[in-house]
C-alpha distance (Angstrom), angle and dihedral (degrees) to the residues before:
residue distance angle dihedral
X1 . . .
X2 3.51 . .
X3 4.18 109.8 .
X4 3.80 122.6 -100.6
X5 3.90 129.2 -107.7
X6 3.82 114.2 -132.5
X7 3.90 129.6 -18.7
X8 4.01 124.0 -64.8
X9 3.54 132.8 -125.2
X10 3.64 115.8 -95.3
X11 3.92 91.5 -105.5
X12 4.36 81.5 -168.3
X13 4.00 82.6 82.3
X14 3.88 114.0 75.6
X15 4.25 92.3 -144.4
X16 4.37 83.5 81.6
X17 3.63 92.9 50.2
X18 4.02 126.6 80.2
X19 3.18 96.6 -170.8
X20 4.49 131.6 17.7
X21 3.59 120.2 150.5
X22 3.53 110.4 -136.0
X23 3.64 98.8 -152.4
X24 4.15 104.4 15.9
X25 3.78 107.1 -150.3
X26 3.88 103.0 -179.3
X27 3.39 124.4 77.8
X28 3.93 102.8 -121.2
X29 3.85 128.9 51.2
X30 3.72 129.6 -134.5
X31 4.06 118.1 -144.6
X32 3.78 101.4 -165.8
X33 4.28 129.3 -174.2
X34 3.27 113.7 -160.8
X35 3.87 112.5 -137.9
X36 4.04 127.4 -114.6
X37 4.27 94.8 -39.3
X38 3.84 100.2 161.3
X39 3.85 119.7 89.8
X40 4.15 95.6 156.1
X41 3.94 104.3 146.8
X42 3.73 92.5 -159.2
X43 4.00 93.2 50.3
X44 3.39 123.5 89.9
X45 4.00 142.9 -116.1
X46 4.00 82.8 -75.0
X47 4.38 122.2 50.1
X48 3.60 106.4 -133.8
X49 4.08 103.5 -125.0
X50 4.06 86.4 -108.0
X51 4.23 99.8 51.4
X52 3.46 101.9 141.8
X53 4.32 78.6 -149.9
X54 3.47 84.8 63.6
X55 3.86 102.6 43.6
X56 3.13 100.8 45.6
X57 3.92 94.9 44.8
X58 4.17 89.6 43.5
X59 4.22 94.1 57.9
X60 3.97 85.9 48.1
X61 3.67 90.8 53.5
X62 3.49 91.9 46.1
X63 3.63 96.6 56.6
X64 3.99 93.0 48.6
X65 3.88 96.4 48.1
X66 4.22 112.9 15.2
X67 3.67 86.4 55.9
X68 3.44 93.9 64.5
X69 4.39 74.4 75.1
X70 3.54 106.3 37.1
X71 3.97 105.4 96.9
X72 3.92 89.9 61.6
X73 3.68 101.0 20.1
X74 3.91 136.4 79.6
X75 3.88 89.2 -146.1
X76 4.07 117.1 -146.1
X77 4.07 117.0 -170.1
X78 3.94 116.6 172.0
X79 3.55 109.8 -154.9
X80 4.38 101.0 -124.3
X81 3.89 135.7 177.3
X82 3.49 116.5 -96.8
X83 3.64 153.2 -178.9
X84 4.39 106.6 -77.3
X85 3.76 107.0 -115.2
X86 3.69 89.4 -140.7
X87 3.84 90.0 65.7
X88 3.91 103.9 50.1
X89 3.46 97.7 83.8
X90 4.02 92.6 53.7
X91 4.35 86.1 51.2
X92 4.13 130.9 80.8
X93 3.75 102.5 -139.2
X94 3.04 90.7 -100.5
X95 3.55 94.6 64.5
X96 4.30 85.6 51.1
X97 3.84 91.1 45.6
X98 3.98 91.1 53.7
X99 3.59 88.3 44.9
X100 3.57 101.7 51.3
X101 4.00 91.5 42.2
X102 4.02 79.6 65.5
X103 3.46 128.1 69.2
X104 3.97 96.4 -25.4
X105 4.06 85.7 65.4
X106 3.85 90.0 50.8
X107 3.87 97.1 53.4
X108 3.86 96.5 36.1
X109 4.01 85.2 54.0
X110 3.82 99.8 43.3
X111 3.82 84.4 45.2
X112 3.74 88.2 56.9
X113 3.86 93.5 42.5
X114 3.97 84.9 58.2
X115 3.75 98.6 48.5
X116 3.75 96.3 45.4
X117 3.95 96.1 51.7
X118 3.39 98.7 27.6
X119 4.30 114.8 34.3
X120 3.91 109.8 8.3
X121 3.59 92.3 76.4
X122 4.24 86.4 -170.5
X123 3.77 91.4 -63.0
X124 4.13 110.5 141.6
X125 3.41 118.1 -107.5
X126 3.93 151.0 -171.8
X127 3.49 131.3 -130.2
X128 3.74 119.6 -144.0
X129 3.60 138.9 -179.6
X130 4.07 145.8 145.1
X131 3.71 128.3 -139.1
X132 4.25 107.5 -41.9
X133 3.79 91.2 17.1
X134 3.65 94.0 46.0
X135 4.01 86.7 50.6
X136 3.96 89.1 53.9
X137 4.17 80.6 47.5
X138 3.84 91.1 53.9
X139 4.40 88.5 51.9
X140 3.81 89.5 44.3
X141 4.14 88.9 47.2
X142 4.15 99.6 50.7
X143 3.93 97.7 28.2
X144 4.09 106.4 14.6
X145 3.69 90.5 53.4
X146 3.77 103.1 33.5
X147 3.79 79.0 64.3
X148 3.79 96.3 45.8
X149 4.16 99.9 37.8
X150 4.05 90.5 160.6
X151 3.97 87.5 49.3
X152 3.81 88.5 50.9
X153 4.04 100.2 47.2
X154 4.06 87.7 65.6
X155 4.28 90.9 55.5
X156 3.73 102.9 112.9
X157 4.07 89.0 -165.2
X158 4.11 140.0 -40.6
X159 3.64 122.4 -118.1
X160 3.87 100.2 -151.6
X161 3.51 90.9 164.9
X162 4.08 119.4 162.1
X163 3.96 98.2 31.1
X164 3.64 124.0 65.5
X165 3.96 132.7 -88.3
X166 3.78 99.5 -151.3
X167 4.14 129.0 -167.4
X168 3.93 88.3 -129.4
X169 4.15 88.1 56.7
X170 3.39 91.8 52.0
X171 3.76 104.3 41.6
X172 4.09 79.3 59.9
X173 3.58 83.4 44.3
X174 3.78 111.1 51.8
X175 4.03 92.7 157.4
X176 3.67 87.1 58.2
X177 3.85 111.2 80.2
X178 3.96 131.1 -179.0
X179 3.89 134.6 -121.2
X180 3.76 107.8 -97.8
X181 3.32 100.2 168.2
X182 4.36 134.3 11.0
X183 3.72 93.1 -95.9
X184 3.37 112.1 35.5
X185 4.04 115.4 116.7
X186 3.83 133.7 -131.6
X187 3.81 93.7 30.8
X188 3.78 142.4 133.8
X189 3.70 109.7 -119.9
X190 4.16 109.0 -154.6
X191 4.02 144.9 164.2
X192 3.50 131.7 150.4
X193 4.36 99.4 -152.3
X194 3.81 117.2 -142.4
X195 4.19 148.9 155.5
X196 3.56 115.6 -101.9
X197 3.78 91.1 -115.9
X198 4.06 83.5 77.6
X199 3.57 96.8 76.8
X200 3.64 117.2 127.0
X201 3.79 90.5 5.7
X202 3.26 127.2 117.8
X203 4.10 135.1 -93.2
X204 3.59 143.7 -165.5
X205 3.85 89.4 -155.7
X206 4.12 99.3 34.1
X207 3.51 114.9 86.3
X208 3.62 136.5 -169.2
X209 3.56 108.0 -93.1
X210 3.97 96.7 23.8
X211 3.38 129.5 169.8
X212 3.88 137.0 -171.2
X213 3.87 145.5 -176.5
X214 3.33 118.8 -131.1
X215 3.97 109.2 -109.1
X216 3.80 97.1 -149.8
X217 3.73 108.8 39.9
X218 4.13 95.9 20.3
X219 3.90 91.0 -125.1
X220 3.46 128.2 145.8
X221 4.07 93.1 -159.0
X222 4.00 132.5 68.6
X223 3.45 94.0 -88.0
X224 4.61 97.8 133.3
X225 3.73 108.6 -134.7
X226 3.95 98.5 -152.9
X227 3.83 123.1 -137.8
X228 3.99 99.3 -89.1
X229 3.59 90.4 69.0
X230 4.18 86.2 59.2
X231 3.78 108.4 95.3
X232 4.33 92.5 -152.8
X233 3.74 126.7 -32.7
X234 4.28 108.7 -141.1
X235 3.35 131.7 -169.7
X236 3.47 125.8 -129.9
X237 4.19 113.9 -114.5
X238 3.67 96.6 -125.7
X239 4.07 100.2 -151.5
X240 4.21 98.0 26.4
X241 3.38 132.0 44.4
X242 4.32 120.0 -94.2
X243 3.60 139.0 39.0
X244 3.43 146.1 -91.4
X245 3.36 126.1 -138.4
X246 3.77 128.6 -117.2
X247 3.51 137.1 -134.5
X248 3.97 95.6 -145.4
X249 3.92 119.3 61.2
X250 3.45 118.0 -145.1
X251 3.59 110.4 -116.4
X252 4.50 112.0 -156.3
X253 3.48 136.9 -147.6
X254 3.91 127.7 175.8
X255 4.12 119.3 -113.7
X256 3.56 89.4 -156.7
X257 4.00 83.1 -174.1
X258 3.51 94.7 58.1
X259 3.49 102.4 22.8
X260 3.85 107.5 -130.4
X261 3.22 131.8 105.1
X262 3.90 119.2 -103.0
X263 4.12 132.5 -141.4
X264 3.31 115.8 -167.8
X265 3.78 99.0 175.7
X266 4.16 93.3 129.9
X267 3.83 88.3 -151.2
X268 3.54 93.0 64.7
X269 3.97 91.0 63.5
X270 3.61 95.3 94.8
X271 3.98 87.5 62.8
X272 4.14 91.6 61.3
X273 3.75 110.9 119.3
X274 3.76 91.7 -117.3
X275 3.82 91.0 51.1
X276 3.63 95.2 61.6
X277 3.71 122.9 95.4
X278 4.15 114.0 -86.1
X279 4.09 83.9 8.3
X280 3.82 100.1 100.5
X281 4.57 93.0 97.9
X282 3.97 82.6 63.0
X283 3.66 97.8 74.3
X284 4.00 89.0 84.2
X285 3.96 85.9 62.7
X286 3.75 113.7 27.2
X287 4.25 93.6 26.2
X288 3.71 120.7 -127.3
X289 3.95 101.8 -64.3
X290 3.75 107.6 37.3
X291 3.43 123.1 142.9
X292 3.71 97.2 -166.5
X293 3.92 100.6 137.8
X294 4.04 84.4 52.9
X295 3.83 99.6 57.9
X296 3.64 93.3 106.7
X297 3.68 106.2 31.0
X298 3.72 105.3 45.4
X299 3.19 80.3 63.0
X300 3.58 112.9 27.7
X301 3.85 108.1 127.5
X302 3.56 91.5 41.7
X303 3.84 83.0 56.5
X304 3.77 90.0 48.2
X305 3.53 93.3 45.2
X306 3.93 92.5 51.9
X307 3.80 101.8 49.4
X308 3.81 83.3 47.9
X309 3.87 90.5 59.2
X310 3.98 93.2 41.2
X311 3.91 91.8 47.8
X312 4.20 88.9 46.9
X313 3.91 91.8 48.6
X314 3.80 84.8 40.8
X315 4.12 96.2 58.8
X316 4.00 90.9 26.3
X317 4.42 90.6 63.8
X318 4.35 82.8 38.5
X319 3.45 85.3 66.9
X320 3.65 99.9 48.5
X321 3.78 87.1 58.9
């Protein structure tokens, strides 16, 4: 394993977690990352672990994506350096990568080290994460868990949602498999969500070699799952924690080519990242039609209703053991 950058929190002291049950009543865990939260002008490349930036923007993240969990989950989020928002879209990816191999990889692990000795008490899990936290999920999946094999046979599936699951990662990473289908067990979970005016442009979160599962009809081909199959598209409240629901559904379809997952619902333009107020500079990063601050709530009781069924099949072929 590579070595660490820096010393971690002391994740046995409840101030560097957002969220530990103290008496978990369900009988599956959630691990949740919260994406890029820090947008502190005067911080640097790296959030210190007590950014108020960060904080603040981490515990309204939670309560617009880990919720989509919470009825069936005992949810665990470690609060964890990471790369400031504000500075991605000065930095190659390389420049992000390096970054988030430093000190965000040491707190994310030492979190983990904590919750698996200390809280799971052998209960199954999921990991979950969107865009920066499901990067850190992607290190923790091909070298975390290659470390930690009996840790990694008791994940019931990985949301890495807003980031890209790409053939070359796993071809490096044959132990790490993904979702083909909404039930299957052990699995990565991914899509990047975007307007068809994206083609061909470029992405932060799309990689070469991406590939998605459709979020409405849990297909991993072209086949378009229209809006009526979308339990409520919400919109994230982009100051206060919660969502709003929307009028329009987001319907999905599979670019197989470019491996994200499209909407075409044209009232749902207005909710592209470059279409919000003070958003315009991020067309460089996210292209002109990404829906990147939507992955999780266009689709959010679908989401709900899928980790359900995975969790269910999960305990139901326990008990045939």
């Amino acid at each position: 394993m590579k070595p660490f950058i820096g010393e971690a929190p002391d994740y046995s002291e409840l101030k560097y977690w957002l969220a530990r049950p103290e008496y978990p009543d369900k009988a599956v865990d959630l691990l949740y990352l919260y994406p890029s939260s820090c947008r502190d002008k005067k911080a640097g490349v790296i959030c210190e672990i007590d950014n108020k930036s960060m904080l603040k923007g981490a515990r309204r993240n939670f309560s617009q994506q880990a919720t989509a969990f919470l009825p069936f989950t005992n949810i665990f989020a470690p609060f964890w350096r990471q790369v400031n928002a504000l500075k991605l879209s000065e930095m190659s990816f390389e420049e992000v990568d390096q970054a988030e191999w430093a000190e965000p990889r040491t707190d994310v692990y030492a979190a983990l080290d904590f919750y698996f000795e200390h809280l799971n008490q052998g209960r199954p899990y999921f990991l979950a994460g969107h865009s920066q936290g499901s990067r850190l999920t992607y290190m923790v999946l091909s070298e975390y868990m290659k470390e930690h094999p009996d840790y990694y046979a008791n994940m019931i599936a990985a949301y890495c949602i807003g980031d890209s699951l790409t053939k070359p990662y796993l071809e490096e990473n044959p132990h790490v498999k993904a979702a083909q289908a909404a039930d299957d067990l052990g699995v990565v979970v991914s899509w990047n969500t975007e307007g068809p005016e994206n083609k061909g442009k470029s992405s932060l979160v799309v990689s070469p070699g991406a590939i998605s599962i459709n979020p409405l009809n849990w297909q991993t081909d072209e086949t378009p799952a229209p809006a009526d199959m979308n339990l409520g598209s919400y919109f994230p409240h982009l100051l206060f924690p919660g969502l709003f629901r929307l009028n329009a559904k987001a319907d999905a379809v599979l670019d197989t080519e470019r491996g994200t997952v499209i909407v075409k619902e044209p009232r749902l333009k207005r909710f592209a990242i470059t279409a919000l107020p003070g958003c315009r500079h991020l067309e460089p990063v996210f292209g002109p039609a990404s829906y990147h601050g939507c992955d999780y709530s266009f689709f959010f009781l679908n989401i709900r209703k899928n980790a359900r069924l995975r969790a269910k099949t999960w305990l139901k072929q326990k008990r045939k053991r």
